[in-house]
C-alpha positions as CSV (number, residue, x, y, z in Angstrom):
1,X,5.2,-12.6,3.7
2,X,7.4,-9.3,4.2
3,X,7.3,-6.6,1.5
4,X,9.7,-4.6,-0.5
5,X,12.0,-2.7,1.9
6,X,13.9,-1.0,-0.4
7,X,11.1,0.3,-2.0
8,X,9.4,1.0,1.4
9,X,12.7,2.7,2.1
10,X,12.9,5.2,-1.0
11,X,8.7,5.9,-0.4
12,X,9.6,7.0,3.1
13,X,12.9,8.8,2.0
14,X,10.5,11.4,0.0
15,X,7.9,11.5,2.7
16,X,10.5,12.4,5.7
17,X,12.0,15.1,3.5
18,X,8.8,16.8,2.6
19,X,7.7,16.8,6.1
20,X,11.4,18.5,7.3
21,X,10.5,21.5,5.2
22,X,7.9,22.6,6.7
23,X,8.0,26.0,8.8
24,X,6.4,25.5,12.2
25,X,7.5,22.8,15.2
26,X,5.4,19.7,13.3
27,X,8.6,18.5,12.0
28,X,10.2,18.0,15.2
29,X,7.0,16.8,17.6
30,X,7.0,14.1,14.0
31,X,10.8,13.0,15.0
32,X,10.0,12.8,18.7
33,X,6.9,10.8,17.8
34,X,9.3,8.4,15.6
35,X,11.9,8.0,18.5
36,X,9.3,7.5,21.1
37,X,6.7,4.9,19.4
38,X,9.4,2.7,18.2
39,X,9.8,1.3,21.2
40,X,6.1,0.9,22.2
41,X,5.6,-0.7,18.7
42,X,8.1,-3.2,20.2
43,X,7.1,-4.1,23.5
44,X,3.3,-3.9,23.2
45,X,2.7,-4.4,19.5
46,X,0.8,-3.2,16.4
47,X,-2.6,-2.5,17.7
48,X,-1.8,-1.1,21.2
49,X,0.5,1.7,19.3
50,X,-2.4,2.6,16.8
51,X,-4.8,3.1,19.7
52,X,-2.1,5.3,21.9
53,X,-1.5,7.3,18.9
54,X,-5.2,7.6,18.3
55,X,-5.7,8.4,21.8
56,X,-3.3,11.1,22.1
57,X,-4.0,12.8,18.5
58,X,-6.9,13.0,15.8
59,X,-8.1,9.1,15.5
60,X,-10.0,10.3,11.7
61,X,-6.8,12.3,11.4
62,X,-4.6,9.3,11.6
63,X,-7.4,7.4,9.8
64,X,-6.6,9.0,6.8
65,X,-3.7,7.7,6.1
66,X,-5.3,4.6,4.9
67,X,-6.4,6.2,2.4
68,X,-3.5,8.7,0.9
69,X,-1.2,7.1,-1.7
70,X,1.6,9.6,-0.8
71,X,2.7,12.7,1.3
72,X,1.0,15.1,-1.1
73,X,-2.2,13.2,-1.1
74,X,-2.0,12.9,2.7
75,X,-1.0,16.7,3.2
76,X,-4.5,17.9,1.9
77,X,-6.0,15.1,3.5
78,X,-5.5,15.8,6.9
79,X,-5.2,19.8,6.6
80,X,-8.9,19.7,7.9
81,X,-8.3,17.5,10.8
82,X,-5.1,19.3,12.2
83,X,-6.9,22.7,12.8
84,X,-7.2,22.9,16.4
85,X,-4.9,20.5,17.5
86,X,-2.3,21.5,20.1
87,X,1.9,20.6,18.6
88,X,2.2,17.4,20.4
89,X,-1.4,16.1,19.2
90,X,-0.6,17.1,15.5
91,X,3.2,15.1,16.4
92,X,0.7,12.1,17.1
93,X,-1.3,12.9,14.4
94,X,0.8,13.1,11.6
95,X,3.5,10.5,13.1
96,X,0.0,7.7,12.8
97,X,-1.4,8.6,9.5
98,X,2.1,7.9,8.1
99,X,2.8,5.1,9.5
100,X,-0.8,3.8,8.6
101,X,0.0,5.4,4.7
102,X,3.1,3.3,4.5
103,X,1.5,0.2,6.2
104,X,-1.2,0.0,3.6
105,X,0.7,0.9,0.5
106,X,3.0,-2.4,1.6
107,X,0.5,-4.5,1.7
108,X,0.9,-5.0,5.6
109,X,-2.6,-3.4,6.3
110,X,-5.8,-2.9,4.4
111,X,-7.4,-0.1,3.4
112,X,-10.5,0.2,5.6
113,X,-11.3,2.2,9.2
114,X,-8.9,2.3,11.9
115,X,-11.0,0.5,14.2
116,X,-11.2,-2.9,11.7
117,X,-6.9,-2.8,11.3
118,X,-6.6,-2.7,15.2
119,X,-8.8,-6.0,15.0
120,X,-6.9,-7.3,12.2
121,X,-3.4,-6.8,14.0
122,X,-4.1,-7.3,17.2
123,X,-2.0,-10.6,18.3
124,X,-0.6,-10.4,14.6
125,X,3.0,-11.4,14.8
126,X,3.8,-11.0,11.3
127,X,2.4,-7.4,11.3
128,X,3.6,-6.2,14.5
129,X,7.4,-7.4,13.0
130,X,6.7,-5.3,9.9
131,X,5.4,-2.5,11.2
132,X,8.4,-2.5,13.6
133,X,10.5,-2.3,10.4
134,X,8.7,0.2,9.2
135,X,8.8,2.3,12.4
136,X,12.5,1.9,12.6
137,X,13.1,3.3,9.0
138,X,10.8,6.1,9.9
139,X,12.6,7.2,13.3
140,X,16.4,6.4,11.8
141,X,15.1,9.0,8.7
142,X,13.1,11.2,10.9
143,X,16.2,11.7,13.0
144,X,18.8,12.1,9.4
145,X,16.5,15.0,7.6
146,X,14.9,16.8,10.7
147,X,17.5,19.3,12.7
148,X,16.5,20.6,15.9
């Protein structure tokens, strides 16, 4: 069963926009993120991209985008879990727990820990084709709000 796109589409509209006003290099490391994981989503799937995102960014960072039910809401939740972080970790970072928010708002994941969706999606087709949806709205967006 897919979900709503053109809701999906109008969610992540606001999202991209608030994250293209911010001040500091986040925005772009975000768009590179978005360009970059597309194509892993693709080749390798779901559950392989939420672990190299993990991997190379805050894994409870990302996590909590499980749990935000918008950007605002995600914002505050991850402020704790970004101190610290280098640019291109926060890029990974931010890039996961969005694509996580949007996953589980649309019904494609469930609300939970990271480590029980990677098990739910792994060798998913259904939500690897989503996701790759989603991923593809996020970097075509990404690249329409945020200037270099």
């Amino acid at each position: 069963m897919f979900f709503d796109e053109g809701n999906m589409v109008k969610f992540l509209t606001d999202v991209i926009e608030k994250i293209s006003t911010k001040s500091d290099t986040e925005p772009r490391r975000f768009r590179s993120r978005a360009r970059q994981l597309t194509s892993d989503l693709f080749t390798r799937g779901l559950a392989y991209t939420l672990v190299l995102i993990a991997s190379r960014g805050s894994t409870l960072g990302v996590e909590q985008g499980l749990f935000a039910e918008n950007i605002e809401d995600l914002e505050k939740r991850l402020s704790g879990y970004l101190e610290g972080l280098n640019p291109e970790e926060k890029g990974y970072t931010l890039y996961g727990a969005v694509l996580l928010m949007t996953l589980r708002k649309f019904g494609i994941v469930k609300m939970g820990r990271l480590a029980d969706v990677i098990k739910d999606v792994v060798g998913n087709p259904s939500a690897d084709a989503q996701a790759l949806i989603v991923a593809d709205w996020i970097a075509r967006l990404a690249d329409a709000f945020i200037q270099t």
